[in-house]
C-alpha positions in Angstrom: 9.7 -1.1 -21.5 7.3 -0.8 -18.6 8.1 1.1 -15.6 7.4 0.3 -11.9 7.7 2.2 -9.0 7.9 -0.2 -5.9 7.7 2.0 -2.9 8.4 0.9 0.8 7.1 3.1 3.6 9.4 3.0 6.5 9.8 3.8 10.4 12.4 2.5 12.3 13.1 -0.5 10.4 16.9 -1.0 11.4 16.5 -4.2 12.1 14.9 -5.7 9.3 15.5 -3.2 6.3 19.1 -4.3 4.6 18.0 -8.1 4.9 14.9 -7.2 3.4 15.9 -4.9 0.6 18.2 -7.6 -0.5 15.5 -9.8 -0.7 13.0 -7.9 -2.2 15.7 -6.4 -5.1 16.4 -10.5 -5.8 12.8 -11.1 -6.4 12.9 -8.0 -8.6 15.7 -9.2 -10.8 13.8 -12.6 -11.7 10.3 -11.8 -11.8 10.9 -7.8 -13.7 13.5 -9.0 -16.2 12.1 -7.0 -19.0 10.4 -4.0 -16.7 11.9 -1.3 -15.5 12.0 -1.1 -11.5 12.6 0.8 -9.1 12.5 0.5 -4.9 12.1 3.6 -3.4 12.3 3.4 0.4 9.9 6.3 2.0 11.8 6.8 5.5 9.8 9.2 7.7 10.1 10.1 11.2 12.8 7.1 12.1 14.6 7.5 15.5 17.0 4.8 14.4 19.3 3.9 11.9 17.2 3.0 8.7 18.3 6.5 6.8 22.2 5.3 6.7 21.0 1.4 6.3 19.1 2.4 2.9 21.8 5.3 1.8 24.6 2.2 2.2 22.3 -0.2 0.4 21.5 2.6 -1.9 25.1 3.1 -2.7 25.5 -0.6 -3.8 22.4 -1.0 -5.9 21.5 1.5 -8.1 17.5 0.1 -7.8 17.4 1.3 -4.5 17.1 4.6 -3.4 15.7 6.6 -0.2 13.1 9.4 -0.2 13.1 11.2 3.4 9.5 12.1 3.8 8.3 14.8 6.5 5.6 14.1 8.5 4.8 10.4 9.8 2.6 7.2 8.8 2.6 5.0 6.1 0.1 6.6 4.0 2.5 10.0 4.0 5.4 7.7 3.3 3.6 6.7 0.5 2.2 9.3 -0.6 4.7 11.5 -0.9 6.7 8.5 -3.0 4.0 7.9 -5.8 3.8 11.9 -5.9 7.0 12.9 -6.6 7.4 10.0 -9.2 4.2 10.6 -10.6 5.0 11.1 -14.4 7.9 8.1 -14.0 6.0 4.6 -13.9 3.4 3.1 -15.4 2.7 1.0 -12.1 2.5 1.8 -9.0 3.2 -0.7 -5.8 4.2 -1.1 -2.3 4.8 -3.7 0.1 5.2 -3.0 3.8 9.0 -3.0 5.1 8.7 -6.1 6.6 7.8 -8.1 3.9 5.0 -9.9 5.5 2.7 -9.9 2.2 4.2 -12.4 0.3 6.2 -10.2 -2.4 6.1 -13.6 -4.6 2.6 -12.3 -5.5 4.2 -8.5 -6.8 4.7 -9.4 -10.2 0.6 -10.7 -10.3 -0.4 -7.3 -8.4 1.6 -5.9 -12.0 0.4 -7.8 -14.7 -3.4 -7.2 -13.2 -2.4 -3.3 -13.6 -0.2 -3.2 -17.0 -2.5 -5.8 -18.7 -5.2 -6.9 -17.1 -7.0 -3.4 -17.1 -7.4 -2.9 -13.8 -7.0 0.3 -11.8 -6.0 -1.0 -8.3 -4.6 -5.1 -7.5 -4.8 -6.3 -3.7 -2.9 -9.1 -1.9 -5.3 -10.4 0.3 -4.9 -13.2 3.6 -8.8 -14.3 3.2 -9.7 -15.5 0.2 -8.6 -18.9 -1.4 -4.7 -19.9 -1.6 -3.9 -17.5 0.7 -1.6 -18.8 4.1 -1.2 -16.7 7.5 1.2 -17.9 10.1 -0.1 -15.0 12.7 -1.1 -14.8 16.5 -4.7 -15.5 17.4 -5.2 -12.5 18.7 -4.3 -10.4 15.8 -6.4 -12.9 13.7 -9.1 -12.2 15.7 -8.3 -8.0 15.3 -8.0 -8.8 11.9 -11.4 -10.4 11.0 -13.1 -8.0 13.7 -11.9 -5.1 11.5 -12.6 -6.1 8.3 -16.0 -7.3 9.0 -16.6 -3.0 10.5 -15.0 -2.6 7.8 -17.2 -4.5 5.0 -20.5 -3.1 7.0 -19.4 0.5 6.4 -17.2 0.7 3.4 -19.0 -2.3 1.4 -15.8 -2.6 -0.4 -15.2 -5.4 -3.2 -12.6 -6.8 -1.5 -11.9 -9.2 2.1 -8.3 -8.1 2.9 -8.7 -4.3 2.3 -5.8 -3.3 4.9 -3.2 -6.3 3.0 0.1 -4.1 3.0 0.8 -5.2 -0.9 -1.2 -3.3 -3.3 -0.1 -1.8 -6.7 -2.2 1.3 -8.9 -2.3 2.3 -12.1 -1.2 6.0 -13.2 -4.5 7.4 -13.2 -5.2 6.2 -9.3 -2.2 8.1 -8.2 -3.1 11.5 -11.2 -7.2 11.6 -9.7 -7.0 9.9 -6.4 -3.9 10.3 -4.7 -5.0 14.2 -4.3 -8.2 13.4 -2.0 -6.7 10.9 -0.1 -6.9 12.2 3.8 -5.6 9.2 5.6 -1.9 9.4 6.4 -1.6 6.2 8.8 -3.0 2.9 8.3 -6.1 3.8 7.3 -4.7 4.8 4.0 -5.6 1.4 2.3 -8.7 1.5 3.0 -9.5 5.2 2.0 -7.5 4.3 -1.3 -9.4 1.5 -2.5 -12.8 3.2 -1.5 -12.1 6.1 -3.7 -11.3 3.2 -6.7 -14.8 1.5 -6.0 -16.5 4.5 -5.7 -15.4 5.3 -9.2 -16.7 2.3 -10.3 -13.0 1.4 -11.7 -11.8 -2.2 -11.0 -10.3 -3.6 -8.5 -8.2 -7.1 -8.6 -7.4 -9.4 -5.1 -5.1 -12.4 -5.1 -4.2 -14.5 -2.2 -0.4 -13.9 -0.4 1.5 -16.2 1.7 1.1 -14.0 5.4 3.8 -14.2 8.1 3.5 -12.4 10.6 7.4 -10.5 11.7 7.9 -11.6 15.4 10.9 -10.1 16.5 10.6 -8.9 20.0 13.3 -5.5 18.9 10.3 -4.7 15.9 7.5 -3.4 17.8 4.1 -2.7 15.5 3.1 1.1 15.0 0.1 -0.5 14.9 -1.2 -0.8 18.5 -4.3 -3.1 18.6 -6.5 -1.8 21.0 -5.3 1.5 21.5 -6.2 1.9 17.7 -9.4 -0.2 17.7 -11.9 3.3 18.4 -9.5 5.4 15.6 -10.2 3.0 13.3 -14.0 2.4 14.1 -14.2 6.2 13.8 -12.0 6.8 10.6 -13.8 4.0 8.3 -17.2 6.6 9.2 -14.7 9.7 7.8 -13.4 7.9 5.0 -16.9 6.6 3.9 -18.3 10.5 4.4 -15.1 11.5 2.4 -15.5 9.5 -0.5 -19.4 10.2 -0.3 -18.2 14.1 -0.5 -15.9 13.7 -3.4 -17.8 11.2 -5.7 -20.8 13.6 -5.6 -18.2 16.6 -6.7 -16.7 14.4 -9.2 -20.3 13.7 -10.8 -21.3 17.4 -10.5 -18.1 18.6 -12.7 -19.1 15.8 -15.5 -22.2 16.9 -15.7 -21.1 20.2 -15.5 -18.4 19.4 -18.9 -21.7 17.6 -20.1 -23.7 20.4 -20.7 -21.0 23.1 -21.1 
């Protein structure tokens, strides 16, 4: 039976995290009848309640269970989750806590890893299918950024920064180790490393709402974080430059050895 490891990076997410967990753990049950899950919720650096929401959750549903991360962002959360359960699935995903990405589309994302051969599967808000019920404004943030993005990454994909993606093993065995970016940036550094490879990469559209409850603030402020991320596409695209060109070396290196 295959095994999945559906992690969910959270920071103070008290107000949305029981609801959500229920919802998420129903779409589980019908979609991964014959697979074995597992939601793992990677809490780190919460000032609130969502430790004791997920432990009482936990308690009830034996396919939930918390993983208290140190250090903050969502590419630590998540990190840290697909490491310590590295030898234990045979598919890796996650889906932001507040469920934005459509999680109808999670058992797609693992039928493109388990069988369809690829390495890395995407939701994604821009190509076709795909539905967003968002502000303007962070439509227009959105686009901005993936069109930087696209110029300096020249990834395969339009949604790069979608939070529903799923790897195979040997993304989380050879990757996971070089990846630098422990905030949002993470996606993007993550699926740079895959195309840089050359390993393939799958995108599907998602139904996109956008969470507007005025208690649930964004970690992600827009223009605050508009010269970060400018500034962290450059490091991730030097990064990936840096590695790819010691990844080669060592092949050759086995090559001729």
């Amino acid at each position: 039976m295959p095994r999945v490891l559906i992690t969910v990076p959270a920071n103070n997410e008290a107000t949305v995290i029981e609801q959500n967990l229920g919802l998420l753990s129903e779409m589980c049950a019908k979609t991964f009848a014959h697979v074995d899950w597992m939601i793992e919720v990677a809490e780190n650096g919460s000032t609130d309640a969502t430790s004791a929401i997920v432990e009482r959750v936990a308690s009830l549903n034996p396919r939930v269970r918390l993983l208290r991360v140190q250090g903050r962002g969502k590419g630590q959360a998540i990190i840290a989750s697909w490491r310590a359960s590295a030898e234990a699935a045979d598919v890796f995903l996650f889906t932001d806590a507040d469920l934005a990405a459509g999680i109808d589309r999670m058992q797609d994302l693992f039928a493109s890893v388990i069988s369809g051969g690829m390495d890395a599967a995407c939701g994604s808000r821009y190509v076709a299918g795909a539905s967003i019920d968002r502000s303007c404004l962070r439509s227009l943030v959105s686009r901005t950024y993936r069109t930087w993005q696209k110029c300096v990454l020249h990834l395969p994909v339009h949604d790069a920064q979608c939070g529903l993606k799923a790897v195979s093993p040997r993304v989380v065995r050879e990757i996971l180790p070089h990846l630098e970016e422990r905030t949002w940036l993470f996606d993007s550094e993550l699926l740079a490393h895959v195309h840089a490879r050359g390993w393939h990469i799958a995108e599907m559209p998602v139904t996109w709402v956008e969470h507007r409850d005025h208690r649930r603030r964004s970690t992600v402020r827009l223009w605050r974080d508009a010269w970060a991320f400018i500034f962290g596409v450059y490091r991730i695209r030097q990064r990936v430059k840096n590695v790819t060109q010691e990844v080669q070396e060592k092949n050759l290196s086995t090559v001729f050895h």
